[in-house]
C-alpha positions as CSV (number, residue, x, y, z in Angstrom):
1,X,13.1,-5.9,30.6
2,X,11.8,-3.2,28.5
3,X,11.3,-3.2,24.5
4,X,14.8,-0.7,24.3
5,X,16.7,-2.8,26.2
6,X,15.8,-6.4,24.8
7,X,16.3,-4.7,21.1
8,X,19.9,-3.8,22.7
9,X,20.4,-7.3,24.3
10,X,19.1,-9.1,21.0
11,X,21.5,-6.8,19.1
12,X,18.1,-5.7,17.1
13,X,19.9,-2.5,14.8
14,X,16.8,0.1,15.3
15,X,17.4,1.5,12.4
16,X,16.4,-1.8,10.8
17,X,13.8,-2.2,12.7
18,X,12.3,1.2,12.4
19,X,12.7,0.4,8.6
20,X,10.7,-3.1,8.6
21,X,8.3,-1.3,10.8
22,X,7.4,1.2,8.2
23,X,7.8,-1.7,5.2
24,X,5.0,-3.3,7.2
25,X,3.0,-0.2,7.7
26,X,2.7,0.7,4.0
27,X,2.1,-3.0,2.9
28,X,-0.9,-3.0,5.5
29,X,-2.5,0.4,4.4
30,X,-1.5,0.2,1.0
31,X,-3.8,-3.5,1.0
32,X,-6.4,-2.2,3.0
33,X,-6.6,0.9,0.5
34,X,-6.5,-1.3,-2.8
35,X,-9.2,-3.5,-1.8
36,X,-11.4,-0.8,-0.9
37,X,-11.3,0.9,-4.4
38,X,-11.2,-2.3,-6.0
39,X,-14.0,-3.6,-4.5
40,X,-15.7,-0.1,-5.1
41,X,-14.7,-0.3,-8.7
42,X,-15.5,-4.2,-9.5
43,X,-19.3,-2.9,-9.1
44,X,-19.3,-0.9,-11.4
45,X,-17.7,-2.5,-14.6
46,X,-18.0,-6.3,-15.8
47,X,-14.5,-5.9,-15.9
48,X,-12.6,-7.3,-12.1
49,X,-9.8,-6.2,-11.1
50,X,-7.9,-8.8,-8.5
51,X,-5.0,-7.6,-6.5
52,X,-2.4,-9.6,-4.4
53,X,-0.8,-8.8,-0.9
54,X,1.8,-5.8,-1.7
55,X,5.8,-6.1,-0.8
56,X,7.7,-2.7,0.7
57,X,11.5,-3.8,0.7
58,X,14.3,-1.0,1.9
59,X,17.6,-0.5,1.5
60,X,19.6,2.6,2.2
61,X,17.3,5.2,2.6
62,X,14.8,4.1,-0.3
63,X,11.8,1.8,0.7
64,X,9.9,0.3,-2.6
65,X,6.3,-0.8,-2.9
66,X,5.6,-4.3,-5.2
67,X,2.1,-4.8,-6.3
68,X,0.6,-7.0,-8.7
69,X,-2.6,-6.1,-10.3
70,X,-4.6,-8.4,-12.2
71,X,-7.6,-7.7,-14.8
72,X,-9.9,-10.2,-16.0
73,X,-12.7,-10.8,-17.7
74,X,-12.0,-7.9,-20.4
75,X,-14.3,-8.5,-23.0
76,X,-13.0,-8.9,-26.5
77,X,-13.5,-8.9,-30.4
78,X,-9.9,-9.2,-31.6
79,X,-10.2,-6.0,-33.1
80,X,-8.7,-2.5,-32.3
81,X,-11.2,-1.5,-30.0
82,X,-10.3,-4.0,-27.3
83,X,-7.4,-1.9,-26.6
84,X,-9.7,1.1,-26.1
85,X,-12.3,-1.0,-23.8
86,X,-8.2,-2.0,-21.6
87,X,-7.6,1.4,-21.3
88,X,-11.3,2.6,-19.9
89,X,-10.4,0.0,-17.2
90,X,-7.4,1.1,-16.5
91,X,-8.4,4.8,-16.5
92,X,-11.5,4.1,-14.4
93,X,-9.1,2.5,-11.5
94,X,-6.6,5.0,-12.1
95,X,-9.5,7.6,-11.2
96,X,-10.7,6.1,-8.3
97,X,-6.9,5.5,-7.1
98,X,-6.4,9.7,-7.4
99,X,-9.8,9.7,-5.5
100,X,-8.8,8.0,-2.9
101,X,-5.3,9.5,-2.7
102,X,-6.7,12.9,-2.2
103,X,-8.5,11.6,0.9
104,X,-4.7,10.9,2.0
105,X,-3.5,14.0,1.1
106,X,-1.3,16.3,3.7
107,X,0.6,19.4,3.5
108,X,4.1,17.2,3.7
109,X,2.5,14.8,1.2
110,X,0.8,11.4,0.8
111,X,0.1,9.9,4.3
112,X,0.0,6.3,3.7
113,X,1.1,4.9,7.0
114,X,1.4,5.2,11.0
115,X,4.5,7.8,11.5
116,X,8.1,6.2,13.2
117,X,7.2,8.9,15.6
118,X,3.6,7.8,16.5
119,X,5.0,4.1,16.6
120,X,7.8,4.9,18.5
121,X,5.6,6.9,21.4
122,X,3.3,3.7,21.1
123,X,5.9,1.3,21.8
124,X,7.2,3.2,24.5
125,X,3.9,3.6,26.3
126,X,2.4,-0.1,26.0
127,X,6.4,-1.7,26.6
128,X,7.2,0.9,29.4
């Protein structure tokens, strides 16, 4: 029984499935991405920035990205400048996430994740 036909028999919507497909693409790049700059940027400041697994959710024709992002050890004096010291940290990984996006950049936009159409051809050649 081939991929096609067990999706049928399971009564597997492809729609769906194409849909959780992607959701899992982008959480996987979107990870692998993050901890790269992260790591990149945690050298370079005492600041560290910590980041946990990301969540792509559909529904309709929308699919949304979750990510949780967490700084810490921001050094502080309880005065006005701690804000300023937040927002170098935040700028700095702000730059090095536009970096890194223009590495991903295409003429139809961002590529963040294996294609349906790439994944589809892959599935049909390993499943035959």
């Amino acid at each position: 029984m081939n991929y096609d036909s067990w999706k049928l028999a399971t009564n597997v919507d492809s729609r769906t499935q194409i849909l959780e497909d992607r959701c899992s693409d982008i959480e996987a790049f979107i990870d692998s991405k993050l901890n790269q700059i992260i790591a990149l940027s945690n050298r370079e400041t005492v600041c560290q920035w910590q980041v946990e697994p990301s969540l792509a959710d559909f529904n309709d024709d929308d699919i949304r990205l979750e990510l949780t992002l967490r700084l810490k050890h921001v050094t502080v004096t309880g005065n006005a400048t701690d804000l300023q010291e937040l927002g170098l940290c935040l700028m700095r990984l702000g730059e090095a996430l536009s970096q890194a996006a223009r590495g991903q950049q295409t003429v139809h936009g961002l590529k963040l994740a294996t294609s349906e159409a790439k994944r589809e051809a892959g599935q049909s050649a390993q499943l035959g």
